[in-house]
C-alpha positions in Angstrom: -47.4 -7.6 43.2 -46.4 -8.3 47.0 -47.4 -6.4 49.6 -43.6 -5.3 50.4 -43.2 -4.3 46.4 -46.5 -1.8 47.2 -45.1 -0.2 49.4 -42.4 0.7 47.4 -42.2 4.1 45.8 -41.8 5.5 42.3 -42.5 4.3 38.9 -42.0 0.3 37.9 -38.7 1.1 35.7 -39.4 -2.1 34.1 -42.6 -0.2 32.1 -39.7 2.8 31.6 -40.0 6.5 31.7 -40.0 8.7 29.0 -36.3 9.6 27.4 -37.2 13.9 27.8 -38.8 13.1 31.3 -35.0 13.0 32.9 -32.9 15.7 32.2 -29.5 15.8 32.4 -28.2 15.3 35.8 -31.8 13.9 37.1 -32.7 10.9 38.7 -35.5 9.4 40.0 -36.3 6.5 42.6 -37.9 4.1 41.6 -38.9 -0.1 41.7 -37.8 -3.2 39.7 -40.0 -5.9 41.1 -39.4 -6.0 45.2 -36.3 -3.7 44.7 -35.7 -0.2 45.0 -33.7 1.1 42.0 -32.1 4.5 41.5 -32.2 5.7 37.7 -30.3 8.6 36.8 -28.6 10.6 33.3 -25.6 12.1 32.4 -25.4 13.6 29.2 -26.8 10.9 26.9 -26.0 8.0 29.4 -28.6 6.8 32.2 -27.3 4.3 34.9 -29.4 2.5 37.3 -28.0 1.5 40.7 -29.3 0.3 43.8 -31.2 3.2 45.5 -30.5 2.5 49.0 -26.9 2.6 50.6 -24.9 0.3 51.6 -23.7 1.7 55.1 -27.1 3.4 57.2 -29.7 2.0 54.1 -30.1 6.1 53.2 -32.2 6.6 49.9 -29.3 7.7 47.6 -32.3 9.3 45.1 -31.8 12.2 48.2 -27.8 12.0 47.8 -25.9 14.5 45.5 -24.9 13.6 41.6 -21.3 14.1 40.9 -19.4 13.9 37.6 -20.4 10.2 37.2 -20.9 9.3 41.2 -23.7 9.7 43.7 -23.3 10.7 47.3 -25.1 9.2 50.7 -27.1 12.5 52.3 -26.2 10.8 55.3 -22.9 10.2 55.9 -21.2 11.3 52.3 -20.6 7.4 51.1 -19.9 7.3 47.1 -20.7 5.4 44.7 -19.8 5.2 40.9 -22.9 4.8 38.8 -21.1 2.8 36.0 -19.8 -0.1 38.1 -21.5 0.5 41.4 -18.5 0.7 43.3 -18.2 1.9 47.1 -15.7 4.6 45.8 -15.6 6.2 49.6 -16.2 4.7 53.0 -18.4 4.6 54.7 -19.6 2.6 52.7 -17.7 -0.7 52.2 -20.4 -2.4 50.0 -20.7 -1.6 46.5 -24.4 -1.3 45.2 -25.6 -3.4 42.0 -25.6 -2.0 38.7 -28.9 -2.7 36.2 -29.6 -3.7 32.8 -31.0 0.0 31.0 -32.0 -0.2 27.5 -33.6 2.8 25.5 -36.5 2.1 23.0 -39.2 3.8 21.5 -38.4 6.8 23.3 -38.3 5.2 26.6 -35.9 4.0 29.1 -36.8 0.9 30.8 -34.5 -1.0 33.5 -34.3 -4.6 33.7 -32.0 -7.5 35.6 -29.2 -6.6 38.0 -25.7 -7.1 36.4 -22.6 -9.1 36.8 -20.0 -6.5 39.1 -17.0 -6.3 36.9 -14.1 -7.8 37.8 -10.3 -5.5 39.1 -7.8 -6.7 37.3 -5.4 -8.7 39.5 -2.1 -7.2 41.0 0.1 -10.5 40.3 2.0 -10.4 37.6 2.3 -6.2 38.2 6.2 -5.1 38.7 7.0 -3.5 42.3 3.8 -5.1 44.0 4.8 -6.2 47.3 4.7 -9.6 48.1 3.5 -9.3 51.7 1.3 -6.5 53.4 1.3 -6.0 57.0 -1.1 -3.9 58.9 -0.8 -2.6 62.4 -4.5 -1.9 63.5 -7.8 -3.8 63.3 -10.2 0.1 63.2 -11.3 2.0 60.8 -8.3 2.6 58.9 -6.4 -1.1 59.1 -9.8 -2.5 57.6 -10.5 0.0 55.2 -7.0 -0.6 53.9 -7.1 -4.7 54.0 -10.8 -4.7 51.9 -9.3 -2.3 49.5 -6.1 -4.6 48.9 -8.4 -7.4 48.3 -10.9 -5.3 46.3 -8.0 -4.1 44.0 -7.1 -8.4 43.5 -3.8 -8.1 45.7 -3.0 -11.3 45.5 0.2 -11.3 48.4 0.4 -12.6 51.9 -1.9 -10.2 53.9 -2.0 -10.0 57.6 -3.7 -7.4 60.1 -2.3 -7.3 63.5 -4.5 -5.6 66.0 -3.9 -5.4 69.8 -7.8 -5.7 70.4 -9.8 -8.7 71.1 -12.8 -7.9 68.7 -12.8 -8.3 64.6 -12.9 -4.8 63.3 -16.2 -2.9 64.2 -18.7 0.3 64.0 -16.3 2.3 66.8 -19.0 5.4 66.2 -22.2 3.5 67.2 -20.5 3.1 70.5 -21.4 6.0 71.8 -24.7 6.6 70.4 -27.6 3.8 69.2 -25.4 0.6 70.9 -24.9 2.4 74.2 -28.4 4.4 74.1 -29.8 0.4 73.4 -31.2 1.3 70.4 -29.3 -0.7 67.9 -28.3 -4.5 68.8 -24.9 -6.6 69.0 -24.6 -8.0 66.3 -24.7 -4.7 64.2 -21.1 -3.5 65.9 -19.3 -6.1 63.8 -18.0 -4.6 60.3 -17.4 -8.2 58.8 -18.3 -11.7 60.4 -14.9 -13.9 61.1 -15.7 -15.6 58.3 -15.4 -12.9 55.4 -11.6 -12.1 56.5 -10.3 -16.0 56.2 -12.8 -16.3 52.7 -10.7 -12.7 51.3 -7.5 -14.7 52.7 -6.8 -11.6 55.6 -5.3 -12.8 58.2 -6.4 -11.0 61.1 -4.7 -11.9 64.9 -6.5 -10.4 67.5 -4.6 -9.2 71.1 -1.4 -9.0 68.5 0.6 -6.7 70.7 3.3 -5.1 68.4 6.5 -4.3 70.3 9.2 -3.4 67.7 9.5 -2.3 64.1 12.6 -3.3 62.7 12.5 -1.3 59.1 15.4 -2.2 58.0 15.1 -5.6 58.5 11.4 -5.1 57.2 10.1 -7.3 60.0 7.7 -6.3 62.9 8.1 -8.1 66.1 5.1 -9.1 68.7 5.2 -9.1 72.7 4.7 -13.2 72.5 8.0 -13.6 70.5 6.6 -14.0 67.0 7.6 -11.7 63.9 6.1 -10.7 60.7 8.2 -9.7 57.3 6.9 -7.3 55.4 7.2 -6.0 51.8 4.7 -3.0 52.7 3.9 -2.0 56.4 0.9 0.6 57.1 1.0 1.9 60.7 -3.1 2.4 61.8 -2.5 1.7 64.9 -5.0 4.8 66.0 -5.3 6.5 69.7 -6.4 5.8 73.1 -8.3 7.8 75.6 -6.3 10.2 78.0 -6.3 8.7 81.6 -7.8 10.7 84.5 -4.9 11.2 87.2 -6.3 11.9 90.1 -7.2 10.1 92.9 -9.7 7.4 92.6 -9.4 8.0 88.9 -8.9 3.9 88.4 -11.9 2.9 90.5 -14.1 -0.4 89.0 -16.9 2.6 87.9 -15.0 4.9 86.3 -15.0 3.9 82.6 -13.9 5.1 79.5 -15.3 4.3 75.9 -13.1 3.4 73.1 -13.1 -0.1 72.3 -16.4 -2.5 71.5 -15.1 -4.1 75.0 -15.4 -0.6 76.8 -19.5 -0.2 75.2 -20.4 -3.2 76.4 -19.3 -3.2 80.2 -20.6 0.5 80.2 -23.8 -0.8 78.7 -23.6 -3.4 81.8 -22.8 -1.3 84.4 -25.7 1.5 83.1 -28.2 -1.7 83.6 -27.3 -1.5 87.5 -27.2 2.0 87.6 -29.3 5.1 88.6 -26.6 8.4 88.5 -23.7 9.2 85.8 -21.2 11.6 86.1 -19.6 12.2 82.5 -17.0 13.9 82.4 -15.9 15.7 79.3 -18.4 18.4 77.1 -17.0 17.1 73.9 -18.7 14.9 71.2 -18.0 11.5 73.1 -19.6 13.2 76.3 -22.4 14.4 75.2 -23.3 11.5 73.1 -22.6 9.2 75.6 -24.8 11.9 78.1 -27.5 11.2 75.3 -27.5 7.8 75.1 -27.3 7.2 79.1 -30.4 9.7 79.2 -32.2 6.9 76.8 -31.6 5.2 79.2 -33.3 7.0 82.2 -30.3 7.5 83.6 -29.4 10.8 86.1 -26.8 12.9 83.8 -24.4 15.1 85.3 -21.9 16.4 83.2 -18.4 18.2 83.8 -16.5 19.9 82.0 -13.6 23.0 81.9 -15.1 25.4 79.2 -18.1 27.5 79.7 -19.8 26.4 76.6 -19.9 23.1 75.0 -18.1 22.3 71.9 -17.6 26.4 71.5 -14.0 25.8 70.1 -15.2 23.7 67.6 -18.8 24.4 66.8 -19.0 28.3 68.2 -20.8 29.8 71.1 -24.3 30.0 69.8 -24.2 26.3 68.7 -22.9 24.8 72.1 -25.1 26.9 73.7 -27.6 25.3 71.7 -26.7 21.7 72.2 -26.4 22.9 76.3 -30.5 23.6 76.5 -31.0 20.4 73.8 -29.1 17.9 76.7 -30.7 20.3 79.3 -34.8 19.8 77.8 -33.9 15.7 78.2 -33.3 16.1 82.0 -29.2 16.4 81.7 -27.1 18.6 84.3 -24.3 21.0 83.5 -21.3 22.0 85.9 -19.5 23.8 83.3 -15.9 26.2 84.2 -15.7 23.2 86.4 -13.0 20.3 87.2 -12.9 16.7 89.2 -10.4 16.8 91.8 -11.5 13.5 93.2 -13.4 10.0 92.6 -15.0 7.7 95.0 -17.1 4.9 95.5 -20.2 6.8 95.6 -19.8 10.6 94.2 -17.4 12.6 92.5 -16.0 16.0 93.9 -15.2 19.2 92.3 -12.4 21.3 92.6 -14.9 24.2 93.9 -16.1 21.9 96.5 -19.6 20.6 95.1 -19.9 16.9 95.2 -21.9 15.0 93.2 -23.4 11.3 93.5 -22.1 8.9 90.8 -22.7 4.7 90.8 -21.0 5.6 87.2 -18.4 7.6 86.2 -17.5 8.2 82.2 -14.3 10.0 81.2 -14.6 11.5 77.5 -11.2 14.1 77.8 -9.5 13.2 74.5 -7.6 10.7 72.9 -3.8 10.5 72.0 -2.2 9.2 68.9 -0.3 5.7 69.6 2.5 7.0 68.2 5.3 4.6 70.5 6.0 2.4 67.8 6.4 4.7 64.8 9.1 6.3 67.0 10.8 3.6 67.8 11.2 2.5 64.4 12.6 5.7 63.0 10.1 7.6 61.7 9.5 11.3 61.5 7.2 12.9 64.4 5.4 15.7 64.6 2.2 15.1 67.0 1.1 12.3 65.0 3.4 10.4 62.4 4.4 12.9 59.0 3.3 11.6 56.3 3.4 12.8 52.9 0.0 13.3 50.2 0.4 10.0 49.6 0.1 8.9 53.4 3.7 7.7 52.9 5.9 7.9 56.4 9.5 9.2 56.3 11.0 5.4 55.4 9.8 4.0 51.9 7.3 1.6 52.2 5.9 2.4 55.3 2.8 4.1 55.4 0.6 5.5 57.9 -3.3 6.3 58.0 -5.9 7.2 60.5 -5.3 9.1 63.8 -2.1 8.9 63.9 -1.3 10.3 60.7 -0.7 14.2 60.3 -0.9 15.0 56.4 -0.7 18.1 53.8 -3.9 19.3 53.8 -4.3 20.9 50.1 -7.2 23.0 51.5 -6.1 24.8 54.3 -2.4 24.8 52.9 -1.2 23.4 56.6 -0.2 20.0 57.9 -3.3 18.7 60.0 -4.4 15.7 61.9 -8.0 14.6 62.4 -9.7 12.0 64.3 -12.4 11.2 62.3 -13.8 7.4 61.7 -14.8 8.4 57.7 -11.2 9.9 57.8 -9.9 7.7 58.9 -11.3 4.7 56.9 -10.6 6.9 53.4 -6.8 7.5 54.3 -6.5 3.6 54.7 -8.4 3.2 51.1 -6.1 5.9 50.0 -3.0 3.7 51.5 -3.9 0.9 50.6 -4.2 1.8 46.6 -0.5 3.7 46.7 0.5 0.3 48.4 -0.2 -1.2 45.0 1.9 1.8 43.5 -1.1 3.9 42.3 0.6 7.1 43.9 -2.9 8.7 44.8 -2.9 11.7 46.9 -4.9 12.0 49.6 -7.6 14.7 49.0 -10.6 13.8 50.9 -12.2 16.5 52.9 -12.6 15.5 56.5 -16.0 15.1 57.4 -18.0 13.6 60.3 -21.5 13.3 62.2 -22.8 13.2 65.4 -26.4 12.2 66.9 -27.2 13.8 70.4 -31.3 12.7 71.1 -32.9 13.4 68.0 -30.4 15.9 66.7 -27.5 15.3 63.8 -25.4 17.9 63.1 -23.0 16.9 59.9 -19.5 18.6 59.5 -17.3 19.2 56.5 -13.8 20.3 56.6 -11.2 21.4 59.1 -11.2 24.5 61.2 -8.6 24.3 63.9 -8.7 27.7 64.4 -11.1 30.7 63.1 -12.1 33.8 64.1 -15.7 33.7 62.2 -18.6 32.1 62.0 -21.7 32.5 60.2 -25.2 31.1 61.0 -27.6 30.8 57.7 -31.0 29.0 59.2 -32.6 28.8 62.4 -30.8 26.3 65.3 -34.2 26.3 67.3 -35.9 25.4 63.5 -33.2 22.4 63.4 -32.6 24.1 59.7 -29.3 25.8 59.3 -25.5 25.9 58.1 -23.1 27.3 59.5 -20.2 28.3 57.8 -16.5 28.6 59.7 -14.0 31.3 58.8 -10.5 32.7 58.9 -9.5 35.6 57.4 -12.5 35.4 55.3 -12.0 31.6 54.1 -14.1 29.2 54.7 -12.9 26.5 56.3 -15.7 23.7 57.3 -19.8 24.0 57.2 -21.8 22.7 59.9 -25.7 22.0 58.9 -28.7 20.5 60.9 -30.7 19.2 58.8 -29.7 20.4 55.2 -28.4 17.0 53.5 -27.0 18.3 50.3 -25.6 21.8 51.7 -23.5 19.2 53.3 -22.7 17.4 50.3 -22.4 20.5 48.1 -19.9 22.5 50.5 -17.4 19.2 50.4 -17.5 19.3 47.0 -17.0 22.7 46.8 -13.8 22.7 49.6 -13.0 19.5 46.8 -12.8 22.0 43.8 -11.2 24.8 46.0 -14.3 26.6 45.5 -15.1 29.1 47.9 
């Protein structure tokens, strides 16, 4: 045995384990060879799967079993034990399947098998012969792999207005910006994976016009692109700072891989931030700029941070977490002005800044869907099955304000895993599958050593309950209005995550 295989943990599957040693609904981790293998039962079946997953390398043997699916503890990935398939970003990969075979009262697990083959879309009536997507993030891709995944065989082209392939937008902000995690981990898929799946992605494509009736799409440097089906992800950008000295060469703002790298740039040269905005892209940009040894001042209007979306006792929390790593808080506080060398607030204190970071909200891109037609309503309407106003045209990401079946209310959310499910979700009723869109929104985010996962959508409750200890780093906490639950928060507590989104899944209470 190598040294690498030793390390490995659990049983060699190869020798098996004993039939009554699983029960129903277990799984164990476990080896084959130099690989680490996940064995698990339903009923009478067992599968074996890679253990680790695909999008953060997780050990899935910690994940939750569903039906016939297991779920990432870190970032609520699934995958389908039969086939191995990435059912749910963010997780793009699928994980191998393994040869099981039951004898002598054990279950033993042998080679990796062939992935099954989709069936292709070719020959299928109504399939549309040519797929446009507006937007190269999180929701564009998603959509374009899942076309390709599904054996769509038609003309398929991504337009996106920035100059990098599709990438890891919420490592930006956190390990790529702290220096933690390198370049060449941004990247979702090299150049060469969208021209061998025949997508054709044009970079700095600036989309001018939608012409729906026509079906054609029209670009800034005269070109046009028919269309068969059109899915707007065309996403948000950050709100501007309008005040004076607000476009200085040192104020920044972080949305695109382009942004993260000249902040990383101009961090290298510098000794005091000013971030301004207590929201997630603050404070985990206040995080990773503290990595850094950076001098953290940040600004912000509320009292608390994050209280409207995580409660008082929580932002007050993540206040003395940013606080214990050296950062400083002008909260109740606003910039009134920006220059070369500090930044002054409206009560008169100024404060010294080589850097300035702007983190106060994004707003839906929205210009084009308008011009073409299509209904509005702060975001573009879509219905369950993310289809716009206008047949054919379809709409995913942050843009896209849906029914949410679980709060009974139209809602739009700007979350990457959201975002990269609704374009999976579009991309299969593309292909006529008429899906509806049922995901629970869910997302994560790292300040220092801290991750606090989220499920569900509470726009507005008047409740809140705490079941843990914050300072233990060992708690959920549930969100409420009039007694419902609407979204859990949990430090720490994997599959409380994973249960309560199944649970909002089921309507379960």
């Amino acid at each position: 045995m190598s040294e690498e295989s030793s390390k490995l943990g659990g049983p060699d599957l190869r020798e098996g384990i004993g039939f009554d040693t699983l029960p129903d609904g277990g799984r164990v981790a476990g080896r084959v060879g130099d690989e680490p293998v996940l064995l698990a039962r339903r009923g009478d079946e067992f599968f074996a799967i890679d253990a680790i997953c695909t999008h953060y390398g997780a050990p899935l043997a910690d994940g939750l079993l569903v039906d016939e699916t297991i779920r990432c503890p870190w970032h609520h990935a699934c995958f389908s034990l039969r086939t191995g398939e990435a059912i749910r970003a963010p997780a793009l990969n699928p994980v191998s399947c393994w040869r099981v075979e039951r004898r002598d009262g054990r279950v033993h697990v042998f080679e990796k098998l062939e992935s099954p083959a989709q069936p292709s879309t070719q020959d299928v009536p109504g399939t549309p012969r040519s797929v446009v997507i507006l937007g190269g993030g999180a929701a564009g891709n998603a959509a374009a792999e899942m076309l390709r995944r599904h054996r769509y065989a038609g003309s398929l082209t991504m337009l996106s207005s920035d100059d990098s392939g599709p990438y890891d937008r919420p490592n930006l902000s956190k390990g790529y910006l702290a220096g933690a995690a390198p370049e060449d981990w941004i990247p979702l898929r090299s150049p060469e994976f969208y021209k061998a799946q025949g997508i054709d992605l044009k970079l700095n494509a600036r989309v001018v016009a939608i012409d729906a009736s026509a079906r054609r799409v029209q670009l800034e440097d005269g070109s046009s692109y028919p269309y068969d089906a059109l899915l707007l992800a065309t996403g948000a950008e950050p709100v501007r700072l309008a005040i004076p000295g607000g476009d200085l060469p040192h104020v920044r703002y972080l949305r695109t891989f382009a942004d993260s790298r000249a902040l990383v740039a101009k961090a290298l040269t510098s000794r005091r931030a000013v971030v301004i905005g207590a929201s997630f892209i603050g404070l985990e940009a206040a995080a990773a700029l503290r990595a850094r040894d950076i001098d953290v001042h940040v600004v912000g209007p509320e009292t608390i941070p994050m209280e409207r979306i995580l409660g008082p006792e929580v932002g007050s929390f993540i206040r003395k977490l940013h606080e214990s790593h050296g950062a400083t808080f002008h909260l109740g506080a606003t910039v009134v002005s920006i220059d070369e060398r500090s930044v002054t607030l409206k009560n008169g204190e100024i404060l010294e800044a080589d850097l300035v970071l702007v983190g106060i909200g994004v707003r839906p891109l929205t210009a084009l869907a308008e011009q073409a037609g299509l209904a509005i309503d702060r975001g573009v309407t879509v219905d369950a099955h993310l289809q716009t106003s206008i047949p054919n045209i379809f709409a995913a990401g942050d843009i896209a304000r849906w029914p949410d079946h679980h709060t009974g209310e139209r809602i739009r959310v700007e979350h990457w895993v959201v975002a990269e499910r609704q374009g999976q979700t579009a991309a299969r009723n593309i292909l006529g599958r008429k899906e509806t869109f049922n995901a629970v929104p869910f997302f994560w985010t790292e300040q220092y050593d801290l991750a606090i996962a989220y499920v569900g959508h509470a726009e507005r409750w008047d409740s809140c309950a705490i079941d843990g200890s914050l300072e233990a780093r060992d708690c959920a906490i549930a969100y409420r209005r009039e007694g419902k639950t609407l979204a859990v928060a949990t430090i720490y507590r994997d599959l409380e995550s994973l249960r309560a989104e199944v649970a909002f899944e089921r309507g379960v209470a």
